[in-house]
C-alpha positions as CSV (number, residue, x, y, z in Angstrom):
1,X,47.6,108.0,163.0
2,X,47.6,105.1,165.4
3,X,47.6,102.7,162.5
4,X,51.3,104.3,161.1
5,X,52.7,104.2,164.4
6,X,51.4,100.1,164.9
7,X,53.2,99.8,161.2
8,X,56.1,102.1,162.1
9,X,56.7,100.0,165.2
10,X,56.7,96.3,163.2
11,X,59.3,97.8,160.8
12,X,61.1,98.9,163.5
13,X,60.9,95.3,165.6
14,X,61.6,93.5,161.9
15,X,64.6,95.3,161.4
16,X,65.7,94.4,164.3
17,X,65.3,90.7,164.2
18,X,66.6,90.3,160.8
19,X,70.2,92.6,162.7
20,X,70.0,89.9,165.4
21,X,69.7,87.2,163.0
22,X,72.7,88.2,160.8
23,X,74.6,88.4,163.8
24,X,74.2,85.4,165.0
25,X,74.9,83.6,161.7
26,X,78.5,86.4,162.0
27,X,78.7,84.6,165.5
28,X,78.2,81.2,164.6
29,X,81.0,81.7,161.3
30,X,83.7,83.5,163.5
31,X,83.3,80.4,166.1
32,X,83.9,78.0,162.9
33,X,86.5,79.8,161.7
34,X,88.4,80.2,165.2
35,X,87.5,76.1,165.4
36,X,89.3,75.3,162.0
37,X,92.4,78.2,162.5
38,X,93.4,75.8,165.4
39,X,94.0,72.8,163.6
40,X,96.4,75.1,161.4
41,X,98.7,74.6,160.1
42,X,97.4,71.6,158.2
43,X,99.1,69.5,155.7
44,X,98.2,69.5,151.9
45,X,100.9,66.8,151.1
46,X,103.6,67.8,148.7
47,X,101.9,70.9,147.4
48,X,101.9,73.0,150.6
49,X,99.8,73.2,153.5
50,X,96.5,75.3,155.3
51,X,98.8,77.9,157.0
52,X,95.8,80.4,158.6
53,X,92.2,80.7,157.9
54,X,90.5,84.0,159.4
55,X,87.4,86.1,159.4
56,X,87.6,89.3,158.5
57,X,85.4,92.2,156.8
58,X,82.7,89.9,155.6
59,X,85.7,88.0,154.3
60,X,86.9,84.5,154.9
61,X,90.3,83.8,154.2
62,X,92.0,80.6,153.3
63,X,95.5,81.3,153.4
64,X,97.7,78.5,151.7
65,X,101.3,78.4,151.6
66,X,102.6,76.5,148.3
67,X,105.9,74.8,147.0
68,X,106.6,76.7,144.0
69,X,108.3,73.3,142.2
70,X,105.4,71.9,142.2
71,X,102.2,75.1,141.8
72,X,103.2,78.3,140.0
73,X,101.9,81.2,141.7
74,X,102.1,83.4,138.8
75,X,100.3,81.0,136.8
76,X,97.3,80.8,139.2
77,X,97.6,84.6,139.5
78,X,96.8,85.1,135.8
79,X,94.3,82.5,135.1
80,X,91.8,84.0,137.8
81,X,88.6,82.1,135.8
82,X,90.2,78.5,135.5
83,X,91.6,78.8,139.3
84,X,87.8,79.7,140.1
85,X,86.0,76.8,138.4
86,X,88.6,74.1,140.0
87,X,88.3,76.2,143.6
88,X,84.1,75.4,142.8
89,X,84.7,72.0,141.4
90,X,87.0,71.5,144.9
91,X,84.1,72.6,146.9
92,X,81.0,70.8,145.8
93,X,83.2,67.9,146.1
94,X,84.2,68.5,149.3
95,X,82.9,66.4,152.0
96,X,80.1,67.5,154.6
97,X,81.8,69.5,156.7
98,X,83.0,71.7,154.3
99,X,79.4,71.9,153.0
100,X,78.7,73.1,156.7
101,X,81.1,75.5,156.6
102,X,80.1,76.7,152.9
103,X,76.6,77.0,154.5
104,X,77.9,79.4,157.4
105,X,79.3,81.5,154.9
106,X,76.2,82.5,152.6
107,X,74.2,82.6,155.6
108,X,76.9,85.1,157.1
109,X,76.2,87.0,153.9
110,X,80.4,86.7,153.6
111,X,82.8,86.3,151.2
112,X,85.3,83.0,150.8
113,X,89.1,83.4,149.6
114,X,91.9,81.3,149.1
115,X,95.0,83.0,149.2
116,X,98.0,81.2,147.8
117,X,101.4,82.3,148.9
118,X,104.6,81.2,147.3
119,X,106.8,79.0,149.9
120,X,110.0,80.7,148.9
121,X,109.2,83.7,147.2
122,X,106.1,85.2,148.9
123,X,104.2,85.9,145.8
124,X,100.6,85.5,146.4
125,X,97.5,84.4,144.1
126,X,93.9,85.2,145.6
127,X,90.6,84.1,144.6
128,X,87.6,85.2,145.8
129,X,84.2,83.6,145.7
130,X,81.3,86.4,146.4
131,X,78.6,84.8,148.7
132,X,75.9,84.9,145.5
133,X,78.5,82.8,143.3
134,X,78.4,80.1,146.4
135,X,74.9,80.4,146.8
136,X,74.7,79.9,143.2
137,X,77.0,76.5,143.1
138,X,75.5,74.8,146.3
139,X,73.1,72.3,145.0
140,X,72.1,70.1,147.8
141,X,72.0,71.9,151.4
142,X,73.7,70.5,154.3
143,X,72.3,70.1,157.5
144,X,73.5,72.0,160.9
């Protein structure tokens, strides 16, 4: 009897450290996020510019407003798989602080997506990375 409640207790105290834990990486991500939003928005040169990134749901979102003379939004929004290997192609080779970022994010357990918005029109395109597909694609960690 005493020996359940010793092993009830661990479960219990393990639960809880892995909830603290997960929070803290939540913490850590929404501080990021916050960090980068207030450099926003930031210029991508002729194509468009970083309008808003937020944290929201398990989700990070990249919102990127595009000049539809030079991107076609409807394009993008109907080749979801070619839009997702050049977003991965982007990312690994992003520099280092990107990799951080990328690191907050499957540590967070979250989601990333870029969201492309027509300048003129409105339409959007989004892409969404699940945190196993950027676990998957990071091949050398970065350091914190």
């Amino acid at each position: 009897m005493k020996r359940r409640f010793v092993i009830g207790m661990f479960a219990f105290i393990l639960c809880g450290i892995m909830t603290m834990m997960s929070s803290c990486s939540e913490i850590k991500l929404k501080a990021a996020v916050e960090a980068a939003n207030s450099q926003c928005p930031m210029s991508l040169g002729f194509a468009g510019e970083l309008t808003k990134i937020s944290y929201d749901d398990d989700l990070v979102v990249f919102a990127i407003t595009m000049d539809e003379s030079i991107v076609d939004i409807d394009m993008m929004a109907d080749n979801p798989d070619i839009m997702k290997a050049a977003i991965k192609t982007m990312l690994a080779n992003a520099g280092d602080e990107a990799g951080v970022l990328i690191d907050m994010i499957i540590d967070a357990n979250a989601n990333l997506c870029f969201k492309y918005i027509g300048r003129k029109s409105g339409k959007e395109a989004s892409i969404i990375l699940r945190a196993s597909e950027l676990k998957e694609m990071r091949t050398v960690p970065y350091t914190n």
